[in-house]
C-alpha positions in Angstrom: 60.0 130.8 54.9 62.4 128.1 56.8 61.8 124.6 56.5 61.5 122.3 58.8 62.7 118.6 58.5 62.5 115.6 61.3 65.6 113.4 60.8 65.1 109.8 60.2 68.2 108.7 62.3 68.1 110.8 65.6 64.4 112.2 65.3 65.1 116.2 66.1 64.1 118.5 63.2 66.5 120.3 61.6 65.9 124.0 59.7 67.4 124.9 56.0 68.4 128.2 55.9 68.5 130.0 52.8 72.4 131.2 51.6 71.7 134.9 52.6 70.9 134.1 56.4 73.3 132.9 58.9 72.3 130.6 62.2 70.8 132.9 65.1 71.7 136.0 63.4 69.1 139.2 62.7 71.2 140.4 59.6 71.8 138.8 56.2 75.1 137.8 55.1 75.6 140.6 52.5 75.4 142.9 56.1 78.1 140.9 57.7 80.4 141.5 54.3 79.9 145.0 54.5 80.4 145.4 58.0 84.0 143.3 57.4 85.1 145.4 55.1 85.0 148.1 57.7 83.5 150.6 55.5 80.4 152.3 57.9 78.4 154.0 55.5 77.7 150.7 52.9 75.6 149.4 56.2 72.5 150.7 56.9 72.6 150.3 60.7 73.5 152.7 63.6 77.1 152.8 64.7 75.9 150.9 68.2 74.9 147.5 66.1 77.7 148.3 63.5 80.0 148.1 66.5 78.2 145.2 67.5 78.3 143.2 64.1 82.0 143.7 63.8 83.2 142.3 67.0 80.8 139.6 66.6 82.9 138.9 62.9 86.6 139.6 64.6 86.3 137.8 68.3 84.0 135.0 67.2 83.7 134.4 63.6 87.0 135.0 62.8 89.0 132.4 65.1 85.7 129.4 63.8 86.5 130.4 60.3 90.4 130.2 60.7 90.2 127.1 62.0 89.0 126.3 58.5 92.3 126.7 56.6 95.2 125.9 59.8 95.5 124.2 63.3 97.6 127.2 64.3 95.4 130.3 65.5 97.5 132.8 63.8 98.2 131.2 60.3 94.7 130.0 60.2 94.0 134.3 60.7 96.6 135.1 57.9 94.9 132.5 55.7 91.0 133.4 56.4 92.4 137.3 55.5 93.9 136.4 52.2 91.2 134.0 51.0 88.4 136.6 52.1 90.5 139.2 50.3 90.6 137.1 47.6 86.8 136.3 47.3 84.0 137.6 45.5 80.7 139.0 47.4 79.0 136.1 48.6 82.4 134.5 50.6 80.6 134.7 54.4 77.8 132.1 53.0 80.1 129.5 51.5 82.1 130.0 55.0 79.3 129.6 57.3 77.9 126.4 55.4 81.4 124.9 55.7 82.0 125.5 59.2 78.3 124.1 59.9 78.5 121.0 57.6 81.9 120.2 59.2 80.6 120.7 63.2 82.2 123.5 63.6 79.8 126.6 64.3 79.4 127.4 67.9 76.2 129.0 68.5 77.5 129.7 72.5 80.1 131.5 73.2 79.7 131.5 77.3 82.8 131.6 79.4 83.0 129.4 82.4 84.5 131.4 85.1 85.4 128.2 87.4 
């Protein structure tokens, strides 16, 4: 169960999601750890949405999260690496929740051909 809360200040209602989901996606976090640590058969998914799951963590995730720890694309990449490496189960969560308290999760990724 997801709750629901109107905010006071701007009046739109706002959802808390529990630690193991992440916004808009069908698959908990623990899923998304597995699948970046590039090891197929920890995930219980076909090879079609394992496909899927990883490009979603290498194009998109990966350059929101780096711009966590640097400005510059490919230090903030170096940096996301070691610090993931680093980490314990339960790093994608405390990622996520960053990058969404701070403004920073992008829930389109459309690209404007004009």
């Amino acid at each position: 169960m997801i709750r629901r809360y109107r905010c006071e200040g701007c009046s739109h209602i706002h959802h808390e999601l529990p630690d193991f989901l992440l916004p808009y996606k069908q698959h908990t976090a623990s899923t998304f750890e597995k699948v970046y640590s590039g090891n197929r058969w920890d995930v219980c998914c076909d090879d079609n949405d394992f496909r899927r799951l990883y490009f979603w963590l290498i194009q998109i995730f990966s350059p929101m999260a780096a711009s966590l720890f640097s400005p510059s694309p490919s230090i903030g990449r170096v940096l996301l690496r070691k610090k993931i490496s680093e980490s314990p189960p339960g790093w994608l969560p405390v990622l996520v929740s960053r990058l969404v308290n701070e403004g920073r999760w992008q829930t389109h990724f459309a690209v404007s051909s004009g």
